[in-house]
Every structure is written in structure tokens, then in C-alpha cells.
C-alpha positions, -999 to 999 in steps of 0.1 A, spaced: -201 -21 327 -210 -45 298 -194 -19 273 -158 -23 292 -157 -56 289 -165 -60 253 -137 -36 249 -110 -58 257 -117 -84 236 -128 -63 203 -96 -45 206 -76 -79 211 -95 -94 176 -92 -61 159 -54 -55 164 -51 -96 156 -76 -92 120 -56 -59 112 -26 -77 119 -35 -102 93 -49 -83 66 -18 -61 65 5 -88 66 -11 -104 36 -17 -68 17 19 -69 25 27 -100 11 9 -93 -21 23 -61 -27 58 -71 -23 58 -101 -48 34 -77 -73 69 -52 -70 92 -79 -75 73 -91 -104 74 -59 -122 109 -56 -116 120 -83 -128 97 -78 -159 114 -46 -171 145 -35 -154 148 3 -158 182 4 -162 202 -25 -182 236 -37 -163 257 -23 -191 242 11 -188 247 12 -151 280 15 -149 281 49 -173 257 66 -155 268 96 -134 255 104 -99 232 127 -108 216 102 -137 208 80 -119 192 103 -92 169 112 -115 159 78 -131 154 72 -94 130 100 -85 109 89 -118 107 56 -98 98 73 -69 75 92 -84 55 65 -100 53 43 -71 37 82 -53 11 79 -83 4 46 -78 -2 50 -39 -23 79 -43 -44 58 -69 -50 31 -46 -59 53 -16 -84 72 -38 -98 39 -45 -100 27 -8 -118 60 -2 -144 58 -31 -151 23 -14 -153 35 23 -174 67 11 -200 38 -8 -199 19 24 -206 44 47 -235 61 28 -257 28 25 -252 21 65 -281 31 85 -273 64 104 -272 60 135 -284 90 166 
């Protein structure tokens, strides 16, 4: 019985600290975007206008691509932490 109802309220703080933490992950990772944006446009105004369809389809899968690399980095990274994590808790039976 004791298990049920520490359920209820673990899931409640879980879902609000999850909540949280993506929000600001969020937060940060937007403005880090906008940042680099701004820093070096990929295209400059005068050169958008000449670009054809398929240019620019392909300056945007480049863009797409990178961001990919980038995501797969940090996951790899969030795994190499978890894996560190999980192999110096005590095992449990």
C-alpha cells in the first residue's frame, strides 16, 4: 500500500522537475540558435533574391543537416553521461 501512495506524488514532482528542466534546456537552446544566426547569416539579403528554388533547397538541407549532426552529438554525450552514471550505482537484486 505504501508503494501506491508514494506514486502519486513522485509522478506529480517528476512531471513538474521534467517540466522545468525542459523548459529551461529549451530556453537555452533557442537563444544559443538565435545567437548563431544572427552571427553569420548563411545567405546575404542580396543573394536571396537570385537564388532559384532548388538553391536554396539545398542551402537548406546543409542547415538541416548540421543541426542532425549537432543533435546526434549531444545525444551521444547525454548517453556517455547516463552510461558513467549508471555503472557507478550500486546494482541492485
Amino acid at each position: 500500500m505504501s508503494q501506491r501512495d508514494g506514486f502519486g506524488n513522485g509522478f506529480v514532482i517528476g512531471s513538474i522537475v521534467g517540466g522545468v528542466i525542459g523548459g529551461v534546456l529549451g530556453a537555452l537552446l533557442t537563444n544559443r540558435g538565435e545567437q548563431q544566426s544572427v552571427a553569420e547569416p548563411l545567405i546575404e539579403p542580396e543573394q536571396q533574391i537570385k537564388l532559384t528554388t532548388e538553391e536554396s533547397m539545398e542551402i537548406a538541407r546543409h542547415s538541416l543537416e548540421a543541426k542532425i549532426a549537432q543533435l546526434n552529438s549531444a545525444i551521444d554525450d547525454v548517453r556517455q553521461q547516463l552510461e558513467t552514471v549508471n555503472s557507478n550505482s550500486p546494482e541492485q537484486d
